[in-house]
N, C-alpha and C positions, 0 to 999 in steps of 0.2 A: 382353411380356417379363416375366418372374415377377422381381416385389421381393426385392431380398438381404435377409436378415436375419441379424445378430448374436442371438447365444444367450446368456445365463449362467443355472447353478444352484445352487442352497445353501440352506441352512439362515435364513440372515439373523436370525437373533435378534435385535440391534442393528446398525442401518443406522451404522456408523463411518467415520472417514476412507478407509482403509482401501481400501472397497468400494465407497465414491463412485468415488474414484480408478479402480478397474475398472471401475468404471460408464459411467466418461466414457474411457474408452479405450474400451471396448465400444462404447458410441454411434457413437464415430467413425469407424469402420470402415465402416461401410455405411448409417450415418445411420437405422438402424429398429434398435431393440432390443427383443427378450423377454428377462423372466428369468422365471426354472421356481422357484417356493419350493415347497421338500420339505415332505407335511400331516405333520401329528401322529402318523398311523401307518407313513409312511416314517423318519421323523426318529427314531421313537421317543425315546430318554432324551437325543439331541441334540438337541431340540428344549426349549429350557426355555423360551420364550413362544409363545401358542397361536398357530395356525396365520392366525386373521383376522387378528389384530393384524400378522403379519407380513408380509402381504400388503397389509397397508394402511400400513406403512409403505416400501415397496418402490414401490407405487403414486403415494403423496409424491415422489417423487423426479422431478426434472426429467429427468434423462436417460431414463429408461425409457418405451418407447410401449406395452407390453401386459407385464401382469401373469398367473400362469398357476399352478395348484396343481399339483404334481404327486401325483396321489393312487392310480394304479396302477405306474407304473415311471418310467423317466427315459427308457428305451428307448421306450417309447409315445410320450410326449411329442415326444419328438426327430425319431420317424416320423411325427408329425399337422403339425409345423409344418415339417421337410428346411429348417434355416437354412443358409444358405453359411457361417457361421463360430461355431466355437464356442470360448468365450474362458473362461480359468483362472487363477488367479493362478499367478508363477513358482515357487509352493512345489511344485507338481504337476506340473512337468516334467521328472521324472525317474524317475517311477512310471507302473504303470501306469494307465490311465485306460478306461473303460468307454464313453466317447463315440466313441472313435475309432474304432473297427468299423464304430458305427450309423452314422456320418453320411459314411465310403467308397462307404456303396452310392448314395449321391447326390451324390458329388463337392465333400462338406464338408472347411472344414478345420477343424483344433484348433488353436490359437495361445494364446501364455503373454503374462499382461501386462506389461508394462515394471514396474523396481521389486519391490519389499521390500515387504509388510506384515508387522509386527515382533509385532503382537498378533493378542486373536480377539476375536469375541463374547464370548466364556465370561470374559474378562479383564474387558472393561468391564462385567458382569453383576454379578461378582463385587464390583470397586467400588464404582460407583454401583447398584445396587438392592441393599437391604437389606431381606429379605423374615423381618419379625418373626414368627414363629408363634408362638404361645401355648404354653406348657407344660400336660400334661395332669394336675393335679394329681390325688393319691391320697385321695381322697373318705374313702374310708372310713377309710384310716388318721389324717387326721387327723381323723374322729369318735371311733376308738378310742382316741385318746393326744389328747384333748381339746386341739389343737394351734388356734393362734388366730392367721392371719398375721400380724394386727397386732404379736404380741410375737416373731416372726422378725425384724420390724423394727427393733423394739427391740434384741435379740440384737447385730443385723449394727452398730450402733450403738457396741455394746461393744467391737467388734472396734480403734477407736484407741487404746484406754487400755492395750494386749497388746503385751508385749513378747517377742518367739519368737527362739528359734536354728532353723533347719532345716541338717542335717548330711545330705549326701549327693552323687551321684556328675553331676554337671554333664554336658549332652550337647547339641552344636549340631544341630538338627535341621533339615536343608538339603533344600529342597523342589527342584526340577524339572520343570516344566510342561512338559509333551511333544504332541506333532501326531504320531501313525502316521501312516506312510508306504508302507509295505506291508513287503512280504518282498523281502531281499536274495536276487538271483538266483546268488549265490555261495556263500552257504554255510545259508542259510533262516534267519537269524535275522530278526527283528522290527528294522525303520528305524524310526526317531523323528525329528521337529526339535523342537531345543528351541526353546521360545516366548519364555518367562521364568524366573527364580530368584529364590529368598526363603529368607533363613536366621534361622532360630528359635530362644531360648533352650529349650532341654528337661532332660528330666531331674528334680534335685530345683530346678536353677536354677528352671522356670516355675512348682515349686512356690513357689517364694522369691515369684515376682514378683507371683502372684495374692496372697499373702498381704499384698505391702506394699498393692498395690490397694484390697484389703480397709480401708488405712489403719492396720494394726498395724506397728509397727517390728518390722524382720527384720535380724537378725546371720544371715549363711549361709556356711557353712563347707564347701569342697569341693577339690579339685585339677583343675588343669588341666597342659597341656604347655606346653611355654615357644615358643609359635608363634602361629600368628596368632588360632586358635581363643580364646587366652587375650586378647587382644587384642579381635575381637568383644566375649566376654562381658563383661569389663571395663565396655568401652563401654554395655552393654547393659542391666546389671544396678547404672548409675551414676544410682540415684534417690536423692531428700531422705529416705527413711525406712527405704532397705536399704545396709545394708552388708557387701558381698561380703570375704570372708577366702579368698583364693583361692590355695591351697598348691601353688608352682609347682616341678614334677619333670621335670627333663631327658630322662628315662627315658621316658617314655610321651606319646604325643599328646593331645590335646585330641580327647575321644570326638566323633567326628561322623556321624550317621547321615543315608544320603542316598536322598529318596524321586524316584522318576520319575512324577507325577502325568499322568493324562488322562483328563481330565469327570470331577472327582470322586473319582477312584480312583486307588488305587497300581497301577501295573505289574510293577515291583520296587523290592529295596532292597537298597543297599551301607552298611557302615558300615566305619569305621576308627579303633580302638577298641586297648584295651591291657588286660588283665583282669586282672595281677598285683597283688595288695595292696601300699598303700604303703609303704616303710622303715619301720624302728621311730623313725629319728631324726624324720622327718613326723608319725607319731602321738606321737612326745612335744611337739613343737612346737606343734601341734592343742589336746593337753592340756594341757597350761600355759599356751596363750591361754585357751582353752574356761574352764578353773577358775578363773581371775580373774574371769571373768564370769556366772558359772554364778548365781549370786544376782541378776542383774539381769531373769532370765526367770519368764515365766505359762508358757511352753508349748515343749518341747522335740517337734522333729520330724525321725523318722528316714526318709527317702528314699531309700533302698537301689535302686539298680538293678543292684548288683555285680557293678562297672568296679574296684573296688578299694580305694576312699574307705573305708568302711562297715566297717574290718575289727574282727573278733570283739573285739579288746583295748578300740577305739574305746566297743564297743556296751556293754559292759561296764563300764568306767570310768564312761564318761557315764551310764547305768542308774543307777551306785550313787552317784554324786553327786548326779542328779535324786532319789531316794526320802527323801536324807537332808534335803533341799532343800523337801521336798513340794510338787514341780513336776509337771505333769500332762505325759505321756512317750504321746506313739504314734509308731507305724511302718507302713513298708510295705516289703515286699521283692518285686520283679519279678522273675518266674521265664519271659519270655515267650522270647525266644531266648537266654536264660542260665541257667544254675543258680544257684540261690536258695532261701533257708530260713527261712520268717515265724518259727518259730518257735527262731531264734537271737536272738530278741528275747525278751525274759522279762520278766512283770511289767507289762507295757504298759499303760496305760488305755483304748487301742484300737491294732487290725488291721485291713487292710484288704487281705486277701489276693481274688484272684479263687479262684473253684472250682479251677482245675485246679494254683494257689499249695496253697492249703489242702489237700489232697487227698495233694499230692504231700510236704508237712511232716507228714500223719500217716500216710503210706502207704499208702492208706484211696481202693479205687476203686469198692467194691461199696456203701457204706451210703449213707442219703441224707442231703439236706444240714441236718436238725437235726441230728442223730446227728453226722454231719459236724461239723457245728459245736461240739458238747460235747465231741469227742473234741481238736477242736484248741483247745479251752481248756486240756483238764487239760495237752496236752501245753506250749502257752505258757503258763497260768497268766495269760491277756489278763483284763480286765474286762470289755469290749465288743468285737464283735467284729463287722466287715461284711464279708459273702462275697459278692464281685460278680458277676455270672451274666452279664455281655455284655448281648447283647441282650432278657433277660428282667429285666433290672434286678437288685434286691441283696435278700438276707436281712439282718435285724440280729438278732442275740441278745445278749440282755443278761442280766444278774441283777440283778433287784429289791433295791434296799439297804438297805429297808425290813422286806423277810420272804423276803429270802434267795430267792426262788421266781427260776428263770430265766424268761426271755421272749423267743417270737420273733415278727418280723411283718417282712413283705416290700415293698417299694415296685417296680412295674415302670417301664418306660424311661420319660419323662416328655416326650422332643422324638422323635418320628415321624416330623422330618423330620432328619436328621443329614448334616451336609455332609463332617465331618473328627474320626472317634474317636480321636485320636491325643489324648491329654492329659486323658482323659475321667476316670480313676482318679484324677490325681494332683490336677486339680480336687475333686474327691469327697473325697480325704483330708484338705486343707487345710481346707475348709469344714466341715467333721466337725468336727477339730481344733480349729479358732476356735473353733466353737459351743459346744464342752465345757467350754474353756477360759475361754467368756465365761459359763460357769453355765449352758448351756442342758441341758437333760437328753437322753437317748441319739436318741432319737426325733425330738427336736428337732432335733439337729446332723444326723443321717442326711437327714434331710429339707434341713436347707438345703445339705447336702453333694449330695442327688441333683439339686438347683435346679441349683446348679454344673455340677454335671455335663451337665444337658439343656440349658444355654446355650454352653457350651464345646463341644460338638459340633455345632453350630449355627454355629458358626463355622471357616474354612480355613485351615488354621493351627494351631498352639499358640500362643494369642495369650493376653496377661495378662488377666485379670477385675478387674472393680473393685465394691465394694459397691453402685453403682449399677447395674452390669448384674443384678445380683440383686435389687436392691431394683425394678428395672421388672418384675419378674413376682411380685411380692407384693401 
């Protein structure tokens, strides 16, 4: 009489509760168990530990009698071993499933496990293993601007004795971990289950946060709506050395953008968002706190993502109390699904527009990006200026203050491995910002601005930075 056997297949990246649990309901059934682990070329980009390792953890396990690669199909496999039962967890029965053809023609069944598994792999990956990769530093650039980590050090150092306002448009950034589930046979849209959720300070908020991290006291000035968004942040942005000023308007929500993440990636995004500039009575309110205090700052920062915060009278006012003040003033203005204009900023010490920011403030699609970049000087009249190129990293052009001559030189990406670009800029501008702020020269800041940045996409999330995450890769 031919031995029954229980089946299971998967990925297993990490052997979890979870899958024990399936495991030992699997066993039980017929008291012989195979599981099928998917290789490295079926699994592809789901596979994030190699294929031995997975197999030998699988192998560990008490419940299982034969362990098995699946390295041409699942359908082959299925055909070599005709188990009487093949077992899934209950997230999968109600899609279709590819077992269930092959193993009719031998009188197998499909059966779903009892119970909930509430996470995955990819969750406890994410927590527990923390895979540090080295940043690829820019060799030559810093032989060319004689840069010497040790006084990055120093620099990052400076950044307690800083006292910053950052002004701009606050945004909760609400994550969404999702499991495809195939196509609804109703009307073909894409099924999900959601796994987990995590909601993020974003905005100029995360720029606030990395800069208290940094250890510089932060005064941040923004709006929110009178709901619970204003509530999180609160919460959120209640450290010893920042103090949120958070201007509440009945009229508008509390900007929240929401991403559907799986493996890594966005699916889509919704946001719910309100774009009209604030009352005049809110900007006088702003100003009248702002000027009482305006003498106690090293470094004003403008975070523009214009939501509304940020309006022209703001930019203005503050400009011309900052120059009378001789406070060092930069900006950024996001043009990515809004309209936006770096250069309603005037005067700045530095910009930190992307190519298609800058491009679109000098109306400028045909020249390249020196050219580019002179032309949206004269039209902001910046001192420095960084043009971020994505995934080719950034130009800097400056002017020599010594003999007037301009200068450009380029830094590319610095982390090859990148988990999460979301926050990638607004790290880049802060740490620019401190740098300049703390004395460092152009080259200097851009440089620990681009550190920031290949650490900060290294991580899942818009999560705050701290001078020590910068300081471990010096």
């Amino acid at each position: 009489m031919k031995k029954k056997i229980t089946f299971v297949s998967g990925n297993f990246n990490i052997l979890h509760p979870g899958h024990l649990r399936l495991l030992k309901f699997a066993k039980s059934i017929t008291g012989y168990l195979i599981v099928a682990v998917t290789s490295n070329k079926i699994a592809g980009q789901s596979a994030k530990i190699d294929e031995k390792l997975r197999v030998e953890n699988i192998r560990s396990c008490s419940y299982v009698d034969k362990v098995v690669l699946i390295n041409k199909s699942l359908k082959k496999t299925l055909e070599k071993f005709r188990p009487s039962i093949v077992v899934k967890g209950r997230e999968y029965e109600n899609i279709n499933n590819e077992e269930l053809d092959i193993i009719k023609k031998f009188n197998g069944k499909l059966i779903f496990s009892s119970g909930e598994v509430t996470f995955t792999s990819q969750d406890l990956i994410e927590k527990e293993i923390q895979i540090n990769k080295s940043l690829n530093f820019p060799k030559n650039y810093l032989l060319n601007h004689k840069i010497n980590l040790k006084d990055l050090k120093k620099i990052l150092n400076k950044f307690k004795k800083l006292n910053v306002a950052i002004i701009g448009d606050l945004i909760i950034d609400h994550y969404l971990f999702c499991q495809p589930l195939g196509m609804s046979q109703e009307d073909n849209s894409l099924v999900v289950k959601e796994s987990s959720e995590k909601s993020f300070i974003g905005g100029a908020g995360i720029v606030a946060l990395h800069a208290a991290g940094m250890g510089s006291k932060i005064d941040f000035f923004t709006v929110a709506g009178d709901d619970e968004g204003y509530k999180f942040a609160k919460k959120k942005l209640n450290l010893r050395n920042l103090r949120p000023y958070i201007f509440r308007d009945k009229q508008r929500p509390t900007t929240i953008k929401k991403r559907y993440k799986y493996d890594d990636k966005t699916m889509f995004r919704s946001s719910r968002l309100y774009q009209n500039s604030i009352s005049r009575e809110l900007e006088n309110k702003f100003m009248k706190l702002f000027s009482k205090k305006i003498k106690n700052y090293d470094l004003i920062v403008f975070s523009d993502f214009n939501y509304g915060f940020v309006t022209q009278n703001i930019v203005d006012r503050v400009t011309s109390l900052a120059k009378k003040n001789k406070i060092l003033i930069v900006a950024d203005s996001q043009s990515s699904s809004q309209d936006g204009n770096i250069c309603r900023f005037k005067k700045m010490n530095l910009i930190t527009p992307t190519e298609r920011e800058a491009r679109l403030a000098c109306r400028n699609n045909e020249d390249g990006l020196i050219v580019l970049a002179d032309k949206l000087r004269e039209e902001c009249l910046a001192e420095n200026i960084i043009i971020k190129l994505g995934q080719l990293g950034l130009i800097i052009d400056v002017v020599n203050k010594k003999n007037g001559i301009k200068e450009t030189d380029k830094i590319g990406v610095l982390n090859n491995y990148p988990k999460d670009v979301v926050g990638a800029g607004d790290s880049l501008l802060i740490l620019s910002a401190l740098s300049l702020a703390a004395g460092a020269d152009p080259w200097e800041s851009t440089l620990l601005g681009s550190i920031a940045s290949g650490v900060q996409v290294g991580k899942s999330g818009n999560t705050p930075l701290t001078s020590k995450d910068i300081a471990a890769h010096l």
